[in-house]
PDB file of N, CA, C and O in Angstrom:
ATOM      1  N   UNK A   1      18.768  -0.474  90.938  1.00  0.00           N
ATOM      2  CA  UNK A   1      17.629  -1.123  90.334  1.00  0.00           C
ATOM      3  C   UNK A   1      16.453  -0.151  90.344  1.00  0.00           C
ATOM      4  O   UNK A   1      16.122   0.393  91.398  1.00  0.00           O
ATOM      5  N   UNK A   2      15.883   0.057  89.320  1.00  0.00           N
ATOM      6  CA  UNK A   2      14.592   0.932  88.794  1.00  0.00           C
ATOM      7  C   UNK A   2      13.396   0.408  89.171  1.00  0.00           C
ATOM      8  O   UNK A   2      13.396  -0.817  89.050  1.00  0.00           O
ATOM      9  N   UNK A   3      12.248   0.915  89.632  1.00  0.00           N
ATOM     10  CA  UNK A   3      11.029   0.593  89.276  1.00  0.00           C
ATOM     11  C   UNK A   3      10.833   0.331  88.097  1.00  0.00           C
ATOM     12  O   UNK A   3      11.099   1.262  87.337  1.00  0.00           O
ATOM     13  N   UNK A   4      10.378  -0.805  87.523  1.00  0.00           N
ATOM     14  CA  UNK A   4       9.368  -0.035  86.218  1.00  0.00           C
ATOM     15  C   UNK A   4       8.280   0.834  85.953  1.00  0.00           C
ATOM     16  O   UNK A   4       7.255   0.688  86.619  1.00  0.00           O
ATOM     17  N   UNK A   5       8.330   1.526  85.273  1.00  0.00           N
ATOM     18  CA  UNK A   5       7.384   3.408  85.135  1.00  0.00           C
ATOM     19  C   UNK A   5       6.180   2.196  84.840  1.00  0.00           C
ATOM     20  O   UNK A   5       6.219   1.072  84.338  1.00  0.00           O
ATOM     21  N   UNK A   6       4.775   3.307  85.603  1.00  0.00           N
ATOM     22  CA  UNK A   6       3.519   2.544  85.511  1.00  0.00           C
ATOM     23  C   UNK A   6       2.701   3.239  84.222  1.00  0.00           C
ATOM     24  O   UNK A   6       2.572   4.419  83.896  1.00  0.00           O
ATOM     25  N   UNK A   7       2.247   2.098  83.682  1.00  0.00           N
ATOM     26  CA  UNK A   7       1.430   2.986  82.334  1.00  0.00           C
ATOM     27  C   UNK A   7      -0.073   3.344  83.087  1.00  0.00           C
ATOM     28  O   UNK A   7      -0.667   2.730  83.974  1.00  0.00           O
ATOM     29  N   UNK A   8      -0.425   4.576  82.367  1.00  0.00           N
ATOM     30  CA  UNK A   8      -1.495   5.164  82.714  1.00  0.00           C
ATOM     31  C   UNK A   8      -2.226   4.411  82.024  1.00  0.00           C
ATOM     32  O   UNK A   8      -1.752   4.058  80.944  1.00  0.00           O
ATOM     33  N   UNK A   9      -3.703   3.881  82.428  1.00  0.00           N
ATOM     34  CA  UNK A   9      -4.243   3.343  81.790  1.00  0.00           C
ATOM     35  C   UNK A   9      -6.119   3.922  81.854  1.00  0.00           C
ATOM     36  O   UNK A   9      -6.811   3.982  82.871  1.00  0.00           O
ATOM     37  N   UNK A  10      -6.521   4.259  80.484  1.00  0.00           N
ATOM     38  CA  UNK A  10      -7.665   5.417  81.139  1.00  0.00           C
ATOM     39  C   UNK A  10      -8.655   4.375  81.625  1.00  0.00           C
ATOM     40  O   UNK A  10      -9.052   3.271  81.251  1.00  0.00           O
ATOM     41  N   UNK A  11      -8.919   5.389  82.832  1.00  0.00           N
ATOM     42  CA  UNK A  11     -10.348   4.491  83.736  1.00  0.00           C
ATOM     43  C   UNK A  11     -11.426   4.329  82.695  1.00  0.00           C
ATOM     44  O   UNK A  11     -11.670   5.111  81.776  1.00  0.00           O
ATOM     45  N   UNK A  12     -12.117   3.042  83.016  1.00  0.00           N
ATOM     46  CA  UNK A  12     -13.448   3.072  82.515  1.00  0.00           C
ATOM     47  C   UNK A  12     -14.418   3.627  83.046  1.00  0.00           C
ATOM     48  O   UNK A  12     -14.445   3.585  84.276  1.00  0.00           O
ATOM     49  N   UNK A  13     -15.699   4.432  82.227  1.00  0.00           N
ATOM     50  CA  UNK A  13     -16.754   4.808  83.644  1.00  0.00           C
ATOM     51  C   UNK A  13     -17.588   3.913  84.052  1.00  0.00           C
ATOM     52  O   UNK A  13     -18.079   3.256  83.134  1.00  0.00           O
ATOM     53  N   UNK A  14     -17.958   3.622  85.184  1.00  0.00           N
ATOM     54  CA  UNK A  14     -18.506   2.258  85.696  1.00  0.00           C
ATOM     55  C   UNK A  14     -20.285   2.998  85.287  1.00  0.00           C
ATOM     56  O   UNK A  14     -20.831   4.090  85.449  1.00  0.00           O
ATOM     57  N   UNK A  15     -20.649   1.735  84.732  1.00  0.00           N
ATOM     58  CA  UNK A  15     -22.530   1.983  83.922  1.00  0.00           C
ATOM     59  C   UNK A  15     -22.568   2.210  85.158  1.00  0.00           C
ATOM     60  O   UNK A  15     -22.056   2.013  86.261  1.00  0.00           O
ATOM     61  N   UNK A  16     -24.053   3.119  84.058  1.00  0.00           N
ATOM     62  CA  UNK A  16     -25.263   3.121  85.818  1.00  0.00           C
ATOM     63  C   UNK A  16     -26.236   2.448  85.901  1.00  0.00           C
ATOM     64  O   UNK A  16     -26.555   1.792  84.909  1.00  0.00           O
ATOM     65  N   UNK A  17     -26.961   2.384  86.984  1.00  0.00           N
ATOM     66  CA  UNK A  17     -27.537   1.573  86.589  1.00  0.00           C
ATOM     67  C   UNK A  17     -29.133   1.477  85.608  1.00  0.00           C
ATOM     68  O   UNK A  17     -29.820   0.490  85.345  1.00  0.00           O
ATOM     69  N   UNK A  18     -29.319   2.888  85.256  1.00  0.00           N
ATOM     70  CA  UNK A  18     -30.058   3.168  83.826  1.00  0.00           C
ATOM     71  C   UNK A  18     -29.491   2.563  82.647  1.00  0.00           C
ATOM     72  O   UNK A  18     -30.205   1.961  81.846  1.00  0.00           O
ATOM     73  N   UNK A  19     -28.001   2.713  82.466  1.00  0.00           N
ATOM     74  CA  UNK A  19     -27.425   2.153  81.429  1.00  0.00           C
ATOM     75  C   UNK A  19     -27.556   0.953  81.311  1.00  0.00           C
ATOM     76  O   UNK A  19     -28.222   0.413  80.427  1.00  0.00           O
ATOM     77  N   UNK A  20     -26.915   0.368  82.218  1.00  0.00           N
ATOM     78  CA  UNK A  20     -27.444  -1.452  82.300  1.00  0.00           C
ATOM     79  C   UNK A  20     -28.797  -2.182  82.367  1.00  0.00           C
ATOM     80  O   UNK A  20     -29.016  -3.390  82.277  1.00  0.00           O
ATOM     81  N   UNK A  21     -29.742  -1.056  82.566  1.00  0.00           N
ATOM     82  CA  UNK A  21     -31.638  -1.218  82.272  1.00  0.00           C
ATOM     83  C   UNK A  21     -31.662  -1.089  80.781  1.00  0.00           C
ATOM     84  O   UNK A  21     -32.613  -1.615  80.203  1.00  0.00           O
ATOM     85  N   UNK A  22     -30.971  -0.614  80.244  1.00  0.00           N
ATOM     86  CA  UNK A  22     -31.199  -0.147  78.817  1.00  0.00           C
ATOM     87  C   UNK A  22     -30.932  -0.782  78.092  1.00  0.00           C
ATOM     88  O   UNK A  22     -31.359  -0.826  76.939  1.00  0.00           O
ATOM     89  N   UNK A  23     -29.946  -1.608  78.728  1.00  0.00           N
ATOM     90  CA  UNK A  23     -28.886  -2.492  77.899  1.00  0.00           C
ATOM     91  C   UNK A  23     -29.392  -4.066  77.974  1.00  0.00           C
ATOM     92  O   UNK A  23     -29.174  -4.847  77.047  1.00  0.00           O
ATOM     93  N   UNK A  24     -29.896  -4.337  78.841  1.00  0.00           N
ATOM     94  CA  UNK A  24     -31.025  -5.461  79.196  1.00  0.00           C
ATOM     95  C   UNK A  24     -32.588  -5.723  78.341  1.00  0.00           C
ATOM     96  O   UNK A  24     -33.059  -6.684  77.733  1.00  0.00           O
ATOM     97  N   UNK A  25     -33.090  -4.303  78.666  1.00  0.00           N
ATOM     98  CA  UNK A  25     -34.156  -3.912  77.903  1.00  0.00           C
ATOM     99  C   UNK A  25     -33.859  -4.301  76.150  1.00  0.00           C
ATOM    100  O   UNK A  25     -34.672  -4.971  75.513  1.00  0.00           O
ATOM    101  N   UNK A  26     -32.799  -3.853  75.645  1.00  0.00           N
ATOM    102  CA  UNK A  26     -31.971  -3.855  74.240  1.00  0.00           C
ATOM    103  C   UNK A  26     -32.558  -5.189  73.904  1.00  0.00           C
ATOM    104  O   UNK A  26     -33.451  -5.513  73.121  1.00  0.00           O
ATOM    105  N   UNK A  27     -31.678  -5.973  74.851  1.00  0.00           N
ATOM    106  CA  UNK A  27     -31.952  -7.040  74.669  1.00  0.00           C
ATOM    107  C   UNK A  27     -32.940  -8.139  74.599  1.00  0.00           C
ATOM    108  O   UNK A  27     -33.193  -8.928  73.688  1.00  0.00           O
ATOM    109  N   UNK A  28     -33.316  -8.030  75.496  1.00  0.00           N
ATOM    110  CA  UNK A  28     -34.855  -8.896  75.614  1.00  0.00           C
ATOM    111  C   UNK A  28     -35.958  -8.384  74.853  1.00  0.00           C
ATOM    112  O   UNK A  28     -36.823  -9.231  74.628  1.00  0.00           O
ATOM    113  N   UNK A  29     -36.160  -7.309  74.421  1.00  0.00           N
ATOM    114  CA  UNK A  29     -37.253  -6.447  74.127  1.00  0.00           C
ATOM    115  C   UNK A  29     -37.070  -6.109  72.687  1.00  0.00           C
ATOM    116  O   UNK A  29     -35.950  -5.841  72.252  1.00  0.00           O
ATOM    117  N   UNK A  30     -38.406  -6.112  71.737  1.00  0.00           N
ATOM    118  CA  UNK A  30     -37.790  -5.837  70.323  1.00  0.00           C
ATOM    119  C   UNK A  30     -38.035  -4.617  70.128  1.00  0.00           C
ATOM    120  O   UNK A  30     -38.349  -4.127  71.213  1.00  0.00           O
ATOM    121  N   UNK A  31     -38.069  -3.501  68.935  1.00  0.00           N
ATOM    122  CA  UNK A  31     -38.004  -2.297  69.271  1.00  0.00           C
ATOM    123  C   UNK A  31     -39.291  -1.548  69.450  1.00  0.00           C
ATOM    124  O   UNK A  31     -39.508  -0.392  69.812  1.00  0.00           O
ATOM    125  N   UNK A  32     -39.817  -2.203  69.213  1.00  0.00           N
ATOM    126  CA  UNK A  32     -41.655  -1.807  69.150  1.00  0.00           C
ATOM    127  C   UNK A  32     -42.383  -1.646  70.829  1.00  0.00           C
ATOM    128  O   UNK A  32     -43.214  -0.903  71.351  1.00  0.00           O
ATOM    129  N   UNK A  33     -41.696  -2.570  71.178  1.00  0.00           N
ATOM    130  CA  UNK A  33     -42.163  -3.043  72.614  1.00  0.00           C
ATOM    131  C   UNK A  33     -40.982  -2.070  73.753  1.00  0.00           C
ATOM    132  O   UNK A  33     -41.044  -2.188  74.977  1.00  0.00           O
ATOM    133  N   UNK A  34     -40.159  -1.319  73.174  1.00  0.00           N
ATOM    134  CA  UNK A  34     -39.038  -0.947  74.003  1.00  0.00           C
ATOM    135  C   UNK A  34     -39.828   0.589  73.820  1.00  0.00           C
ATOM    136  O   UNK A  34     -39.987   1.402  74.731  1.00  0.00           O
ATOM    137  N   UNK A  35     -40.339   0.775  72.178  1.00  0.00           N
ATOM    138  CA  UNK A  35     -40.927   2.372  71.980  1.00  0.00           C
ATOM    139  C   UNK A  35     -42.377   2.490  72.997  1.00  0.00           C
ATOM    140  O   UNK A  35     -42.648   3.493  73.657  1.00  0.00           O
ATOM    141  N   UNK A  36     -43.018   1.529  72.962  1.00  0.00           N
ATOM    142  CA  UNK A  36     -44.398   0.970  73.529  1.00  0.00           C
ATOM    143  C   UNK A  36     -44.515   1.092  75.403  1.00  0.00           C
ATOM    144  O   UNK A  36     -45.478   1.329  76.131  1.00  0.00           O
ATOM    145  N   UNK A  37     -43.270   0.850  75.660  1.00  0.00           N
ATOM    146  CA  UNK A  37     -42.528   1.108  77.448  1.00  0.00           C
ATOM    147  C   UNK A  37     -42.515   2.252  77.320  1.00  0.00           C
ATOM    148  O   UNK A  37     -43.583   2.822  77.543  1.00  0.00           O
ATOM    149  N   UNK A  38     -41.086   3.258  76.830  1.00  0.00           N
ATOM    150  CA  UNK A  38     -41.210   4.736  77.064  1.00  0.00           C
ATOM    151  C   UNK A  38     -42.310   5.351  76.856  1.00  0.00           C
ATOM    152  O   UNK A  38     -42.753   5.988  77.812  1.00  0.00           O
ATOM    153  N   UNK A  39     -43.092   5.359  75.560  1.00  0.00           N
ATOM    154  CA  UNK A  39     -44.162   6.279  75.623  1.00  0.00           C
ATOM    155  C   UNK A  39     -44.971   6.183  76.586  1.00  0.00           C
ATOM    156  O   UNK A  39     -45.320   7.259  77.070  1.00  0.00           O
ATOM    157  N   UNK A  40     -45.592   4.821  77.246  1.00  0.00           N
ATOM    158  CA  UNK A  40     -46.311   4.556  78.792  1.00  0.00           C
ATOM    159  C   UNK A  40     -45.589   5.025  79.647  1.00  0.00           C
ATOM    160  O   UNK A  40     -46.259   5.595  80.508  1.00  0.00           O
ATOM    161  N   UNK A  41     -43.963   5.077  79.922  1.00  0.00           N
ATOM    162  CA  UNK A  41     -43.615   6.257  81.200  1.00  0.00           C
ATOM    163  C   UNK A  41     -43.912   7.367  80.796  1.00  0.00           C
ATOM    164  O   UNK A  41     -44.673   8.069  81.463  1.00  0.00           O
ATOM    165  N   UNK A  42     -43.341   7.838  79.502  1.00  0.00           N
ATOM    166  CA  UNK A  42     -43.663   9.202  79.397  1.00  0.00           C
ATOM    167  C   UNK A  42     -45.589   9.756  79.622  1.00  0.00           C
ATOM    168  O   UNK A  42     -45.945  10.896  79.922  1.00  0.00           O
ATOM    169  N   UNK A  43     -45.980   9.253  79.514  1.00  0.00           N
ATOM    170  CA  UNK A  43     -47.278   9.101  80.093  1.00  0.00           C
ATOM    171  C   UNK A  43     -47.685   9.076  81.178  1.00  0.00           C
ATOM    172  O   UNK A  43     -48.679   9.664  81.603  1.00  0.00           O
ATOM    173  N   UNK A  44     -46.906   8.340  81.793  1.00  0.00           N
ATOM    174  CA  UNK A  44     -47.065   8.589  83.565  1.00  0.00           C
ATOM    175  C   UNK A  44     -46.621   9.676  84.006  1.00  0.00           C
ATOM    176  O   UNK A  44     -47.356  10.300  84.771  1.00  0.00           O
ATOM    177  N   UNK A  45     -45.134  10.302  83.621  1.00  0.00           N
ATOM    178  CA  UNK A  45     -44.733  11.494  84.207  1.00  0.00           C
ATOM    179  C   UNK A  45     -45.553  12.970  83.350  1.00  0.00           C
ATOM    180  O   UNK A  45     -45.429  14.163  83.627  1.00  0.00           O
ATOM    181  N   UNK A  46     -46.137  12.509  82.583  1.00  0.00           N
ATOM    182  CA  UNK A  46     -47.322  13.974  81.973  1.00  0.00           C
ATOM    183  C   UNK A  46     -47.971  13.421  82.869  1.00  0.00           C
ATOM    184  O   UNK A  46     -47.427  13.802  83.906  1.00  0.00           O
ATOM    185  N   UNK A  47     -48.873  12.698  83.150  1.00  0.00           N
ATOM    186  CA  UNK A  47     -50.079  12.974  83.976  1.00  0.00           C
ATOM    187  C   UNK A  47     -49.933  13.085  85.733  1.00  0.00           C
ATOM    188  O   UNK A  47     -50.848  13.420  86.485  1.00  0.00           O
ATOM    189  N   UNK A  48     -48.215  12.625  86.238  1.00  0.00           N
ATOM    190  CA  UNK A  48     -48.292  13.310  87.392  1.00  0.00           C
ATOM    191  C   UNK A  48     -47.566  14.597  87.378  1.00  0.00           C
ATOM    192  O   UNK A  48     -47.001  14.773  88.458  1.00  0.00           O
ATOM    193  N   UNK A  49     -47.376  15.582  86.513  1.00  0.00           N
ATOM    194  CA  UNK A  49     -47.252  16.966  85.762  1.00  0.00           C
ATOM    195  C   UNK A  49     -48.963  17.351  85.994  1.00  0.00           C
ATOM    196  O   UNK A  49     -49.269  18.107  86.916  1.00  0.00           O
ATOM    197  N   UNK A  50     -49.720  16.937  85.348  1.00  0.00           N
ATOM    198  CA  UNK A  50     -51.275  17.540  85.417  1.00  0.00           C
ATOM    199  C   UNK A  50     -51.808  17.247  86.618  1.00  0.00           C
ATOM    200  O   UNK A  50     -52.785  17.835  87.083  1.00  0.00           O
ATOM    201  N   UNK A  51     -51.297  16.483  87.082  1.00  0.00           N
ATOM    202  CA  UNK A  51     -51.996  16.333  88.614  1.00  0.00           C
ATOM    203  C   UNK A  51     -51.604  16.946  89.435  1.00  0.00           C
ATOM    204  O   UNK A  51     -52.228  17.089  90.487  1.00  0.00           O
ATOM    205  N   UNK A  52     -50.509  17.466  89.212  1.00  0.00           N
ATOM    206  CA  UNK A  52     -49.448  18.260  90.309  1.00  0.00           C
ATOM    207  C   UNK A  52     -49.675  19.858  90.352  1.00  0.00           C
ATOM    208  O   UNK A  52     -49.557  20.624  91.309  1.00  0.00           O
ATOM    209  N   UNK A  53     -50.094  20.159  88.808  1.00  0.00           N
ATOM    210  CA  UNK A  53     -50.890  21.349  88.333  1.00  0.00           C
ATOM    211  C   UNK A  53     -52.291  21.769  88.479  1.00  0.00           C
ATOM    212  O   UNK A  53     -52.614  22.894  88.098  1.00  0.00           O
ATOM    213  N   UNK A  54     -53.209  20.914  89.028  1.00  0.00           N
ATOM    214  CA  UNK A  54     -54.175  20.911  89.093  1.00  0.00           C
ATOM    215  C   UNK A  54     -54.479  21.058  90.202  1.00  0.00           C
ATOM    216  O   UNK A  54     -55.461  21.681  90.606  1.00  0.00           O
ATOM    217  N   UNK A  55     -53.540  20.410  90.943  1.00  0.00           N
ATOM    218  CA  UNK A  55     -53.402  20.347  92.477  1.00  0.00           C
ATOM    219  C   UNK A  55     -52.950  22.192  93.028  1.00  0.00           C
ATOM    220  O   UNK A  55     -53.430  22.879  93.930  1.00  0.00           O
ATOM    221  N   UNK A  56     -52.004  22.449  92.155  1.00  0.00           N
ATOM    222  CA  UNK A  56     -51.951  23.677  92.488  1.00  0.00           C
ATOM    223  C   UNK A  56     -52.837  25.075  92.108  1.00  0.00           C
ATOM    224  O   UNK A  56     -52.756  26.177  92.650  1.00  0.00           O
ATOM    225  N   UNK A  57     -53.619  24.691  91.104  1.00  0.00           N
ATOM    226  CA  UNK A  57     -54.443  25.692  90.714  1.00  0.00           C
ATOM    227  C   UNK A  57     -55.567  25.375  91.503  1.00  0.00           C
ATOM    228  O   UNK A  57     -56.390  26.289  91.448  1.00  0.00           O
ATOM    229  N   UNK A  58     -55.978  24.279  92.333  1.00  0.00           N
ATOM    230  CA  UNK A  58     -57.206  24.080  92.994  1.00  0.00           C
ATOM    231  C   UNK A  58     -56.608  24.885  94.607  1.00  0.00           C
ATOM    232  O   UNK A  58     -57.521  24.935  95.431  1.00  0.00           O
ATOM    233  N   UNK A  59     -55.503  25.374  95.021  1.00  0.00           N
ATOM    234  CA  UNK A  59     -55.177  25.579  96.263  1.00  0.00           C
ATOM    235  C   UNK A  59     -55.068  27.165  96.045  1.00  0.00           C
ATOM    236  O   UNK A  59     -55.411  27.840  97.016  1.00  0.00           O
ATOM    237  N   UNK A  60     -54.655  27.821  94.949  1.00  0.00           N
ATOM    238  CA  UNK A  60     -55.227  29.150  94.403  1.00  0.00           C
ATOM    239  C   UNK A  60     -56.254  29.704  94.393  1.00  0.00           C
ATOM    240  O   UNK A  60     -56.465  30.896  94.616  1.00  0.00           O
ATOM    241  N   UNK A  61     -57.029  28.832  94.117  1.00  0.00           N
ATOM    242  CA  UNK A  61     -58.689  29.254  93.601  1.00  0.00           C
ATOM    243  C   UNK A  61     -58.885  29.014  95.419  1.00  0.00           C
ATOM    244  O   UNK A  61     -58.929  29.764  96.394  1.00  0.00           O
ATOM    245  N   UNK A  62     -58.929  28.204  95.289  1.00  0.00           N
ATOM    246  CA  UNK A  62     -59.732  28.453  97.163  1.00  0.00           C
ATOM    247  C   UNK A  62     -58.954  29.681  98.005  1.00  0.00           C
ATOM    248  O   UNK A  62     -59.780  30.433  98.522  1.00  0.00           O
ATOM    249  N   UNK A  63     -57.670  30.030  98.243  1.00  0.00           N
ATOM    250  CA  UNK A  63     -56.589  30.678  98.766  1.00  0.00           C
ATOM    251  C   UNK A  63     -57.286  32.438  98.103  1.00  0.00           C
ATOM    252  O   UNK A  63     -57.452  33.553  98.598  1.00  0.00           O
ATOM    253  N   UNK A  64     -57.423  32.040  97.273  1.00  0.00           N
ATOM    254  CA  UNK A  64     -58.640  33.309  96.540  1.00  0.00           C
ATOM    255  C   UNK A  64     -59.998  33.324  96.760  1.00  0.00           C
ATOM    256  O   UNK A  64     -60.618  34.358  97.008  1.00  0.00           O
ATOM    257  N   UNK A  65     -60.562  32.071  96.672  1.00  0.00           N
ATOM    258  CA  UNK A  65     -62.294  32.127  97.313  1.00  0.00           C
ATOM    259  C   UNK A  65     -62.208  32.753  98.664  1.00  0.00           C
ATOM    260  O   UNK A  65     -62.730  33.861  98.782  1.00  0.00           O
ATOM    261  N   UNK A  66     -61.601  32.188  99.751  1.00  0.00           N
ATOM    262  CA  UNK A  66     -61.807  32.841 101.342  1.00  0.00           C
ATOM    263  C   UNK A  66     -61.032  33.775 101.556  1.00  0.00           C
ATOM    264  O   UNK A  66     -60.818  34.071 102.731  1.00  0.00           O
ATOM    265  N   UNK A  67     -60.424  34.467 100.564  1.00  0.00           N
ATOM    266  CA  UNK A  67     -60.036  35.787 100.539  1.00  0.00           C
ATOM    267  C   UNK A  67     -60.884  36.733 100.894  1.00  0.00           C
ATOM    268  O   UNK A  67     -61.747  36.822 100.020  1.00  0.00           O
ATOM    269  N   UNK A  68     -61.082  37.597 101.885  1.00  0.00           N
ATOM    270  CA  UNK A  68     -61.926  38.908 102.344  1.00  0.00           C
ATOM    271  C   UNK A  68     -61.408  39.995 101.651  1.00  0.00           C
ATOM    272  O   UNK A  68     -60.226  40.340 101.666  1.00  0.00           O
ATOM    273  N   UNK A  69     -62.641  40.718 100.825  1.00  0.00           N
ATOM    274  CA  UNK A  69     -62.442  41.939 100.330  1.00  0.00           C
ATOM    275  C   UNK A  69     -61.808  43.237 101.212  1.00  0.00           C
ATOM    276  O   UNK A  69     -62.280  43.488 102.321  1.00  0.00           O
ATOM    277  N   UNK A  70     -60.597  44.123 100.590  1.00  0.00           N
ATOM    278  CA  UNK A  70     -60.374  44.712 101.468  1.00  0.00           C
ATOM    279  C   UNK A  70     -61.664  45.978 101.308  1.00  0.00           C
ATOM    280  O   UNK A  70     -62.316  46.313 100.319  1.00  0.00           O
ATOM    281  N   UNK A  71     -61.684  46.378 102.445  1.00  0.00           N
ATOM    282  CA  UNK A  71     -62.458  48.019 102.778  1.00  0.00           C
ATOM    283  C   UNK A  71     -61.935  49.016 101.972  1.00  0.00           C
ATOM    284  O   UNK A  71     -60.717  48.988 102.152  1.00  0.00           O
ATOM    285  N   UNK A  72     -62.202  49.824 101.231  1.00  0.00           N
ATOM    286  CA  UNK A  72     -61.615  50.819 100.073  1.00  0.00           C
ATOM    287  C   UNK A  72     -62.145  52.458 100.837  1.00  0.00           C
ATOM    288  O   UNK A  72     -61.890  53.517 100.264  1.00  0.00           O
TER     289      UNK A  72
END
């Protein structure tokens, strides 16, 4: 008596859970209001980009202000 041979069956990839935000969002949200969300994140992550830059050019400039001239 044989086994019966097992069929391969291809895995699904399990969502993530961005995908299933997206897919929710799809839904509830019409497309105006879904474009109206991203551009406000994308907005948040530019301005903690400029803050993060600003932050670093203000630690330069001082790191350079109390800099002592060398003796020549």
């Amino acid at each position: 008596m044989q086994a019966a041979p097992l069929r391969a069956t291809p895995a699904l990839p399990i969502p993530s859970v961005t995908g299933a935000l997206r897919a929710v969002e799809a839904v509830l949200m019409r497309g105006g209001q879904r474009t109206a969300r991203r551009n406000a994140w994308t907005s948040v992550l530019e301005d903690r980009r400029r803050a993060k830059d600003r932050y670093e050019a203000e630690y330069v400039l001082e790191a350079a202000a109390t800099q002592r001239p060398h003796a020549t």
